[in-house]
Backbone as a chain_set.jsonl record, in Angstrom:
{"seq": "XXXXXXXXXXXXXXXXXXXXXXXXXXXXXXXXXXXXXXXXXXXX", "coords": {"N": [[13.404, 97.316, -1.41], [15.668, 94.845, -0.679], [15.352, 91.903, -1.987], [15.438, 91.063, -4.663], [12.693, 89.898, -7.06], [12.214, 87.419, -9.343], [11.187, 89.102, -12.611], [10.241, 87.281, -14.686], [7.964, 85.673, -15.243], [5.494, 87.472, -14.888], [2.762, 88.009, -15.39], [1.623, 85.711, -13.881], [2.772, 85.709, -11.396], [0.867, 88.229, -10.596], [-1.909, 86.765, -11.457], [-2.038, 85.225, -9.206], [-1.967, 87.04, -7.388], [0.493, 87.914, -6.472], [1.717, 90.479, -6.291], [-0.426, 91.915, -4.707], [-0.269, 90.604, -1.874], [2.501, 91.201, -1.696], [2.111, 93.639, -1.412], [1.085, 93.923, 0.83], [2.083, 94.126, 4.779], [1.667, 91.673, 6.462], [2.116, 89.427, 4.336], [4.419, 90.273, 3.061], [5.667, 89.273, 5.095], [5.53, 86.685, 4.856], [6.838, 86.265, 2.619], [8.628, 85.994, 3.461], [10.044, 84.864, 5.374], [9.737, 82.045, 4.085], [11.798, 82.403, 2.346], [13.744, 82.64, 4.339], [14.219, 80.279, 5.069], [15.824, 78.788, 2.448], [14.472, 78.779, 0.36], [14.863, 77.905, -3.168], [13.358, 78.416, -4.927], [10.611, 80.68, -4.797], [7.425, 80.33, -4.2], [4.028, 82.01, -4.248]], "CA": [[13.531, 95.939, -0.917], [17.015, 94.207, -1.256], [15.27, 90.92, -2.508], [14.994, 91.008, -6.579], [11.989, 88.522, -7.516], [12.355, 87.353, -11.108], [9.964, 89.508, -13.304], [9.776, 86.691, -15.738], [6.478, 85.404, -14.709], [4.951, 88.57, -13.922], [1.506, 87.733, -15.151], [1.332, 84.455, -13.32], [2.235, 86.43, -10.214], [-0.358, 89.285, -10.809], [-2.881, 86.326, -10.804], [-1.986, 84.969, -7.776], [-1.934, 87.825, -6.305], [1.486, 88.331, -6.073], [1.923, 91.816, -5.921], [-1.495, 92.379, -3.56], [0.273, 90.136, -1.298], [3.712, 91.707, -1.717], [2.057, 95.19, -0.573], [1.169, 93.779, 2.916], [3.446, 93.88, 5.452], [1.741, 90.248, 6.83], [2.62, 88.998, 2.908], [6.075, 89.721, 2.931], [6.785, 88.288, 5.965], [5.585, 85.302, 4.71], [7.465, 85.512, 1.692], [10.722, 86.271, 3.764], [10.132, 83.463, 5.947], [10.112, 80.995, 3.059], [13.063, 83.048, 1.623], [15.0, 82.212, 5.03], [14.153, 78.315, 4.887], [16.474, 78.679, 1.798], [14.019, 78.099, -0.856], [15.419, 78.419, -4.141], [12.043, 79.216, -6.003], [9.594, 81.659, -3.93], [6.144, 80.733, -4.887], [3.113, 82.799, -3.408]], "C": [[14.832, 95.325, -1.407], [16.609, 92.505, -1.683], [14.863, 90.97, -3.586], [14.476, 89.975, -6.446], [12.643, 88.793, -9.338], [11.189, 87.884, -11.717], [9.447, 88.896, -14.101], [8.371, 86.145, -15.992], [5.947, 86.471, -14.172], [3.609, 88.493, -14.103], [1.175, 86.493, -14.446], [1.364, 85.162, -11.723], [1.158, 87.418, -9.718], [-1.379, 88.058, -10.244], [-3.119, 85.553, -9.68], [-1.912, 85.475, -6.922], [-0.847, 88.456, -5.7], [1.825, 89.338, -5.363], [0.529, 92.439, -4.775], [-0.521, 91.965, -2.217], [1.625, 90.673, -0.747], [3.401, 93.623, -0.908], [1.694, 94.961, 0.706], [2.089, 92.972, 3.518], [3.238, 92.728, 5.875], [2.374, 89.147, 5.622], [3.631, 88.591, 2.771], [6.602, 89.214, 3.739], [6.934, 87.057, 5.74], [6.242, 84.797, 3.989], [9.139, 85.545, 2.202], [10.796, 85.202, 4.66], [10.237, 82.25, 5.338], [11.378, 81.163, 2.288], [14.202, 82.364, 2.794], [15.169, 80.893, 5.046], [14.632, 77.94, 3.67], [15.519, 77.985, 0.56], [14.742, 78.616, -2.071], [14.271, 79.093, -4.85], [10.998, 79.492, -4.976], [8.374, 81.409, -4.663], [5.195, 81.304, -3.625], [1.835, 81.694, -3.465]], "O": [[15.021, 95.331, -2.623], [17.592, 91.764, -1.71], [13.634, 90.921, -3.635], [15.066, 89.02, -5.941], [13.14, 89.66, -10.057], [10.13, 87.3, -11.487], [8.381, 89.297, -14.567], [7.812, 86.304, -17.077], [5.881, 86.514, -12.944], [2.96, 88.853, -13.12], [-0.039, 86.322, -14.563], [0.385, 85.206, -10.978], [0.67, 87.38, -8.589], [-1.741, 88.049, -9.068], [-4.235, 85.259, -9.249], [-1.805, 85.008, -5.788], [-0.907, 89.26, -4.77], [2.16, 89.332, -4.178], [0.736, 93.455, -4.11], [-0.039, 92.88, -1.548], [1.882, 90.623, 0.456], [4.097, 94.399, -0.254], [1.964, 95.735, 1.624], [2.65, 91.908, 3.257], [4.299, 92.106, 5.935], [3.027, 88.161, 5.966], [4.059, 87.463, 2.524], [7.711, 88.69, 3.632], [7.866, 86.331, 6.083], [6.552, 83.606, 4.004], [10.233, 85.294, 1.696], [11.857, 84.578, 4.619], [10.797, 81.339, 5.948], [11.935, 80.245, 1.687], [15.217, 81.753, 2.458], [16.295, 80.396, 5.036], [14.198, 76.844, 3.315], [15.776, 76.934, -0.027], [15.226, 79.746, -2.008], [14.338, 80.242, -5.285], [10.534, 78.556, -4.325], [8.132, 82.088, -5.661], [5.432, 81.159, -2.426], [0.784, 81.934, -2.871]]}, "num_chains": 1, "name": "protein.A"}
C-alpha cells in the first residue's frame, strides 16, 4: 500500500477495528475516500 498510517496508536486502532477494516477491500475504500477529501488525520 503506498499510504503509511502512523503506527503510533496501534492499540487504539486494533480496537476500533482498524486493521479488520483495513483488510476489506469495502474498508479501504472508505479510508481512501476520506484520504482524498484531504483529511489530515484518518480516523476509522
Amino acid at each position: 500500500m503506498p499510504i503509511k498510517f502512523k503506527t503510533k496508536n496501534k492499540r487504539r486502532k486494533k480496537v476500533h477495528g482498524f486493521l479488520k477494516r483495513m483488510a476489506t477491500g469495502g474498508g479501504r475504500r472508505v479510508i481512501n475516500g476520506r484520504l482524498k477529501k484531504k483529511r489530515k488525520k484518518v480516523t476509522v
